[in-house]
C-alpha positions in Angstrom: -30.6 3.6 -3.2 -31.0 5.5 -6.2 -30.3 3.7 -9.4 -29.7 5.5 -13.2 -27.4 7.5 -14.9 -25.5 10.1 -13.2 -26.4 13.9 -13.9 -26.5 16.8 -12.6 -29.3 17.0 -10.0 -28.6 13.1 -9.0 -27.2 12.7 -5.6 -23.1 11.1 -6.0 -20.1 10.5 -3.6 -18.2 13.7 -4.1 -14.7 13.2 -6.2 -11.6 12.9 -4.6 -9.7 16.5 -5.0 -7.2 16.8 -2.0 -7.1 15.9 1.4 -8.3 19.8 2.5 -11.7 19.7 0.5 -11.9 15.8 2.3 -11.8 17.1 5.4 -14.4 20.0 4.7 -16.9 17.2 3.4 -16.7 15.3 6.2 -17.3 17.9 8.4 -20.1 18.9 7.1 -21.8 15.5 6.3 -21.2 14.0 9.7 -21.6 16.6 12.0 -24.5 14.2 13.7 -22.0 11.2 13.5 -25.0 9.2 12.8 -25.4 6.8 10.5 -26.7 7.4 7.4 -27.8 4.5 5.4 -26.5 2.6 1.9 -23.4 4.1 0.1 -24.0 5.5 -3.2 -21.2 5.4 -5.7 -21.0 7.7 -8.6 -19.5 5.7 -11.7 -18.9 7.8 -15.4 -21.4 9.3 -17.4 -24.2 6.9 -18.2 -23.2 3.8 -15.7 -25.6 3.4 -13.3 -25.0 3.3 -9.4 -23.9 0.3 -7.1 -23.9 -0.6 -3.5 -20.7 -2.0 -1.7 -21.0 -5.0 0.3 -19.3 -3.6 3.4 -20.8 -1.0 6.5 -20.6 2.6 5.7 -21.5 5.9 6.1 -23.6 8.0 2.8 -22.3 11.1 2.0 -24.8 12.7 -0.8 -24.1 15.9 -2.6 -26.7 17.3 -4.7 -24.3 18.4 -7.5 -25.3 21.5 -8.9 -22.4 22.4 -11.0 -19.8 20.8 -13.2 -17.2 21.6 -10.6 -17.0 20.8 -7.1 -16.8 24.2 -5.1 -13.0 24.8 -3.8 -12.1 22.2 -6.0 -9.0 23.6 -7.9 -8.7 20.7 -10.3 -11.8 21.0 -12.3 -12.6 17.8 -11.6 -16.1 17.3 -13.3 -19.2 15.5 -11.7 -18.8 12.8 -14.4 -15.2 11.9 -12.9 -14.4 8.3 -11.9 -13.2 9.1 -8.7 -14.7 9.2 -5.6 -14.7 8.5 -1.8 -17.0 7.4 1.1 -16.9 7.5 4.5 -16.5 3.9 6.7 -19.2 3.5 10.6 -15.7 5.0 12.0 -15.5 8.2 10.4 -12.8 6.8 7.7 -12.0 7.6 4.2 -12.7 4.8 1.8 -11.9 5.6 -1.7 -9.8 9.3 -1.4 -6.7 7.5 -1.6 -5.8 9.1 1.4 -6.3 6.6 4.4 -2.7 5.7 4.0 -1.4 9.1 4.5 -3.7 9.8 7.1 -2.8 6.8 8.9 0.9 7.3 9.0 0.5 11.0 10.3 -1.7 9.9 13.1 1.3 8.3 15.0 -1.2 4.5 15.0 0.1 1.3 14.4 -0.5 1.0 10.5 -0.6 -2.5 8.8 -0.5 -3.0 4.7 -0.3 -6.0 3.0 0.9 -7.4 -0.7 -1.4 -9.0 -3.6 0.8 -10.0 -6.8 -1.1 -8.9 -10.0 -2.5 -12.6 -12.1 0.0 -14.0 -14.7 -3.1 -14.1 -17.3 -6.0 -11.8 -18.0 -8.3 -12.9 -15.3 -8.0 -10.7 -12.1 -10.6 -13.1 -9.9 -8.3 -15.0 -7.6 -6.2 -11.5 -7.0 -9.3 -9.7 -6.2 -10.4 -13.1 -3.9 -7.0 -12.1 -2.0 -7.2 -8.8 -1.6 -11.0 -9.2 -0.3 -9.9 -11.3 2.6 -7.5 -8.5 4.0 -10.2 -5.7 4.0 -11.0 -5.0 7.5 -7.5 -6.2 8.4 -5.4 -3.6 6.9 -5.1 0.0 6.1 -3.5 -0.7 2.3 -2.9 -3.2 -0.3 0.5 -3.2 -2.5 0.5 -4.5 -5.5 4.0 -5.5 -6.9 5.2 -4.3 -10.3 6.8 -7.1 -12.4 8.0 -8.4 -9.0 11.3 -11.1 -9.5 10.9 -9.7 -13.7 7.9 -11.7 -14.3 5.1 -11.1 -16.9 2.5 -10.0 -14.2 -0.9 -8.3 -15.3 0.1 -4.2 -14.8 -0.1 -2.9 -11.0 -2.0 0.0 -12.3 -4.7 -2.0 -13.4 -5.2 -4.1 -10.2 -5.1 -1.3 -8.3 -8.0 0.2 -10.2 -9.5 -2.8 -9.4 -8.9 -2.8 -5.9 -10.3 0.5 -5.6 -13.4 -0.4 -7.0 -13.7 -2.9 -4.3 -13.4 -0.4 -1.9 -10.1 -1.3 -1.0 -7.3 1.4 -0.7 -4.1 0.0 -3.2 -0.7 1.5 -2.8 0.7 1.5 -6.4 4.4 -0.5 -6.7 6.3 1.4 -9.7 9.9 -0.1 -10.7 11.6 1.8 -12.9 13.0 -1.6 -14.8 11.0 -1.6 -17.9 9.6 2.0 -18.4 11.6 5.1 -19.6 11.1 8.6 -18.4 8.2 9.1 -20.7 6.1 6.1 -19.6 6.9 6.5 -16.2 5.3 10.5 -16.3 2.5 9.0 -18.5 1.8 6.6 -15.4 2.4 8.5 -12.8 -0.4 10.7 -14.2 -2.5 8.3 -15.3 -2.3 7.2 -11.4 -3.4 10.5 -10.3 -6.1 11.2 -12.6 -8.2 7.8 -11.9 -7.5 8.5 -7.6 -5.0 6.6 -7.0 -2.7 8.2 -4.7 0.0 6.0 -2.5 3.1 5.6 -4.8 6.1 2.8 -4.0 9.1 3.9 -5.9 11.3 1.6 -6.7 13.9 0.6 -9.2 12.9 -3.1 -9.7 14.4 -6.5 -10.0 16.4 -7.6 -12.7 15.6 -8.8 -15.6 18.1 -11.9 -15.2 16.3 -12.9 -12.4 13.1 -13.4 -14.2 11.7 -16.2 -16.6 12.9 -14.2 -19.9 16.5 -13.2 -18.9 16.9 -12.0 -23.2 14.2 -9.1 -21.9 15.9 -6.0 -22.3 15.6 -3.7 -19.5 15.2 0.1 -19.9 16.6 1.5 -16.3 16.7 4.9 -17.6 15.8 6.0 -14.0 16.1 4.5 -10.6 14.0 4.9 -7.7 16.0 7.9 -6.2 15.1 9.9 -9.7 11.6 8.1 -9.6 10.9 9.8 -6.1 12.0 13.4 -7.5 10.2 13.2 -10.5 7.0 12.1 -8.1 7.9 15.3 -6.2 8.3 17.8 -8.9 4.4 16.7 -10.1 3.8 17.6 -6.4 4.9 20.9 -7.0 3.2 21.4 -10.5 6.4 21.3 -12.3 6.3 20.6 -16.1 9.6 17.7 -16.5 10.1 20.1 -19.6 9.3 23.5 -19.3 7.3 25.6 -16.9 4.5 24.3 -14.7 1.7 21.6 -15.4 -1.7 23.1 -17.2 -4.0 21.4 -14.9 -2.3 21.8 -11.8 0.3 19.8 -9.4 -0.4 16.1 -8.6 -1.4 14.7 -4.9 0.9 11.7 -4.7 1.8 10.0 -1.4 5.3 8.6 -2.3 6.8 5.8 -0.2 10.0 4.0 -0.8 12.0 0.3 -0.3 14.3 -0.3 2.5 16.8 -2.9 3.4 17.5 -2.7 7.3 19.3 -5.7 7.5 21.8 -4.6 3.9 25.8 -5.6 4.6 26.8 -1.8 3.6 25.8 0.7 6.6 26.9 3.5 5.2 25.6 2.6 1.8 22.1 2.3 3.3 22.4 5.4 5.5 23.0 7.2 2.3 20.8 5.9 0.0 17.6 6.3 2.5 18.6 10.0 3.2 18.9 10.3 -0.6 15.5 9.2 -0.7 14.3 11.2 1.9 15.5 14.1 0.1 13.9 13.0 -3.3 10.2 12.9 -1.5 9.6 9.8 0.2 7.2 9.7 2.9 7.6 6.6 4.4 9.4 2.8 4.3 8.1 -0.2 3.8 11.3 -2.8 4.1 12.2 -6.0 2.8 11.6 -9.4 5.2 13.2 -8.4 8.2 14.4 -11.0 10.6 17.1 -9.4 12.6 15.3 -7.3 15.5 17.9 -5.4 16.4 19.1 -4.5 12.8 15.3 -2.9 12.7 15.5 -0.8 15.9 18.8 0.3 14.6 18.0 1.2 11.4 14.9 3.6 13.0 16.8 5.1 15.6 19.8 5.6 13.7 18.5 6.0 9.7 14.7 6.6 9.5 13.7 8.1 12.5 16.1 11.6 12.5 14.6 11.5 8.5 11.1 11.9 9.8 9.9 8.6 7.9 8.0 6.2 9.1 8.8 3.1 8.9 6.5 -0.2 8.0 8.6 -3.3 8.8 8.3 -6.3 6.3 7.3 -9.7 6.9 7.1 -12.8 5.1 5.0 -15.6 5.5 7.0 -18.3 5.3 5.3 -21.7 4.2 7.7 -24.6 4.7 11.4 -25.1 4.9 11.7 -25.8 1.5 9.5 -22.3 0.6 12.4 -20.7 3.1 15.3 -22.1 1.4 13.8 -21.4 -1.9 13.6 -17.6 -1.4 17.1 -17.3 0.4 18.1 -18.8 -3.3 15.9 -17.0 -5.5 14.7 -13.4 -4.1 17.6 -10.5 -3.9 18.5 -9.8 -0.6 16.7 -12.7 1.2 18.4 -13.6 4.4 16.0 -15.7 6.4 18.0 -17.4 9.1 18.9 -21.1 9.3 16.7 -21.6 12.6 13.7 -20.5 11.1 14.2 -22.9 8.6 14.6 -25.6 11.1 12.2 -24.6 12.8 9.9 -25.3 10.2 11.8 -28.8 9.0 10.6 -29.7 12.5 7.1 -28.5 13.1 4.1 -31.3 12.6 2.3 -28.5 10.6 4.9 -26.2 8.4 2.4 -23.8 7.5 0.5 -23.3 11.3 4.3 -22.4 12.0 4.7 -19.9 9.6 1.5 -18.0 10.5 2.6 -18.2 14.2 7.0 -17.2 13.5 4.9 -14.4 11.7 2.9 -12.9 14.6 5.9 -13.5 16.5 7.7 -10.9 14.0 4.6 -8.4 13.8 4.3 -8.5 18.0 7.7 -7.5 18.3 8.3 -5.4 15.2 5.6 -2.8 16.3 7.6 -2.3 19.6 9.8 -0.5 17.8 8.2 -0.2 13.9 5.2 2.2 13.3 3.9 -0.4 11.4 4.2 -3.8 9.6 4.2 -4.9 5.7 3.1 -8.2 5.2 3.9 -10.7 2.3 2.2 -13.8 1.7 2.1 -14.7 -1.9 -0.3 -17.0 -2.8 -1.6 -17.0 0.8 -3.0 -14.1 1.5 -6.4 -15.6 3.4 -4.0 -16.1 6.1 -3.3 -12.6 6.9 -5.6 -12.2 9.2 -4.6 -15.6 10.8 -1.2 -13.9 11.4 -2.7 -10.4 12.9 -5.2 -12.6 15.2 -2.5 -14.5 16.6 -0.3 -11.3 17.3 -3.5 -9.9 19.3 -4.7 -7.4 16.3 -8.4 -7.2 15.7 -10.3 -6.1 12.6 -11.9 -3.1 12.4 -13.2 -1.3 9.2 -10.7 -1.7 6.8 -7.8 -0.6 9.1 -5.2 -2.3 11.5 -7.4 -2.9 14.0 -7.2 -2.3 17.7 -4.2 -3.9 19.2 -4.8 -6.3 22.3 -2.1 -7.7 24.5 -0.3 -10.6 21.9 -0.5 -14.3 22.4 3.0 -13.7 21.8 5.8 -11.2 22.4 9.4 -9.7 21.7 10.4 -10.9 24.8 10.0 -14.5 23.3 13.0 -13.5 20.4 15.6 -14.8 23.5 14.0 -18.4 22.6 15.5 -18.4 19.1 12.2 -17.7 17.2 14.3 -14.4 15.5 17.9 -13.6 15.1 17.9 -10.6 17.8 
């Protein structure tokens, strides 16, 4: 390890500039595929350089300039952002796993952590450390339910420090045009690159119902303002000075949503506005998933990451049907878990029920567990996934299957 201030001359992880310069890198660094030794991580101007407490390759460029070569963003040596590379030839830290995951056609598993109701990140960060090696991103809700919440953007800064790649939740709810740009660059800027539009929940379903809301946009104009910074466009006149942004936006989806129609248009709509893939809300219905893919998502070219919720108890179920817009979880699932000895075992295992037979038809699965995330991986184990360097894992033959929804485990 080398430890002291970072300057030119001192090997650093390269910055994060694009997936094409990424892939140039990687090329070059691990044409031997052999392993390499420590990471090193280059922090700002006068911090001083860490390990990480989890197997990876080094990559070490002897920086020789203020500008990495092919660069195109002037990104300077002294830049918070960089990536390393994991024993499987991964991305950790380009904000790019995500992406690269989703295009490579594998089953792709992220995961939720809700930002602390205080100043104290600890028992978040706790619960997002427990899912690395399990999934390929963490979400971090935005004022989820209109909630004072420490910001997303904050905890996902926080998350990438800890190696761990965090997919950015944006509602539009509280922020007007001005803050959302500001945000969006912001994002950008320190490397954080996966982007969940959304337009938020309202304020009257929160604990301070005499907030006032801003909704000047919605996650539709979100997604197109997300695009034009793609595309370098200035939101007021001519094109951005440093540049277009490298955001991977994604978008909300209800599958199992009484209007059709309404949801047929509202996802093309988004399609057309940028979104690159889906993550839903809980899904319970099975055949309201495989018919929203083959009939919605999949002639859009979006991928689709089906949600599920770890349910707790009975009460917890019935709770959220109450509470949480758009919850529909099905009477037998509740008594299923009125019945079971062990209310939360049986939530873990309805869960890998859901995941084994979502990803028959479901590139991949979002799961939500709030205030139980250490029982993610329980969930994946039991629907024969297996951890492997901070991604979804190989997938074994389940301890459970979709042929099991006939028993009344799932509304099918």
């Amino acid at each position: 390890m080398i430890h002291g201030p970072v300057e030119q001359g001192n090997p650093i992880l390269g910055p994060c500039l694009g997936e094409d310069v990424a892939d140039v890198i990687i090329d070059r660094a691990f044409a031997d595929r052999e392993p390499l030794g420590d990471l090193l991580v280059g922090e700002p101007f006068g911090h001083q350089l860490d390990d990480l407490d989890f197997p990876l390759r080094e990559l070490v460029h002897n920086a020789s300039s203020d500008e990495w070569p092919g660069s195109g963003h002037g990104v300077t040596v002294g830049s918070a952002l960089w990536f390393a590379v994991q024993d499987d030839g991964s991305v950790c830290g380009d904000g790019l796993r995500l992406q690269r995951a989703l295009a490579s056609g594998r089953f792709v598993v992220t995961a939720e952590v809700t930002p602390p109701r205080g100043g104290d990140p600890l028992r978040t960060l706790e619960a997002a450390r427990a899912l690395r090696g399990w999934v390929d991103a963490v979400n971090v809700t935005d004022g989820s339910r209109a909630v004072m919440r420490m910001s997303s953007l904050a905890v996902c800064c926080l998350l990438q420090r800890e190696g761990l790649e965090p997919v950015l939740q944006m509602a539009c709810r509280d922020r007007n045009r001005i803050a959302l740009q500001a945000d969006l660059l912001g994002a950008h800027a320190l490397g954080l690159r996966n982007v969940l539009c959304l337009t938020g929940d309202p304020v009257r379903a929160g604990d301070q119902p005499n907030a006032r809301p801003v909704n000047e946009l919605e996650s539709v104009r979100l997604l197109r303002m997300v695009q034009q910074l793609n595309q370098g466009l200035d939101p007021v006149n001519g094109a951005l000075p440093d540049g277009p942004t490298a955001l991977f936006a994604g978008a909300a989806a209800d599958p199992q949503s009484p209007s059709w129609a309404g949801l047929r248009t509202r996802v093309r709509r988004k399609a057309e506005a940028g979104a690159r893939f889906l993550q839903t809300q809980m899904v319970t219905d099975l055949d309201a998933l495989r018919r929203f893919i083959d009939e919605i998502a999949a002639p859009l070219d979006l991928p689709v990451l089906a949600g599920v919720f770890l349910l707790k108890s009975a009460r917890n179920a019935a709770f959220i049907n109450r509470v949480v817009p758009g919850a529909n979880i099905p009477q037998v699932l509740i008594d299923r878990l009125a019945i079971a000895a062990d209310p939360a075992t049986e939530g873990i295992a309805i869960a890998a029920e859901q995941v084994n037979a979502y990803r028959e038809v479901a590139q991949g699965v979002h799961l939500m567990a709030i205030k139980a995330e250490e029982r993610i991986p329980a969930i994946l184990r039991q629907a024969g996934l297996t951890a492997g360097a901070g991604s979804a894992g190989d997938l074994a033959q389940g301890e459970v299957g979709a042929q099991q929804l006939g028993h009344g485990l799932l509304l099918g």
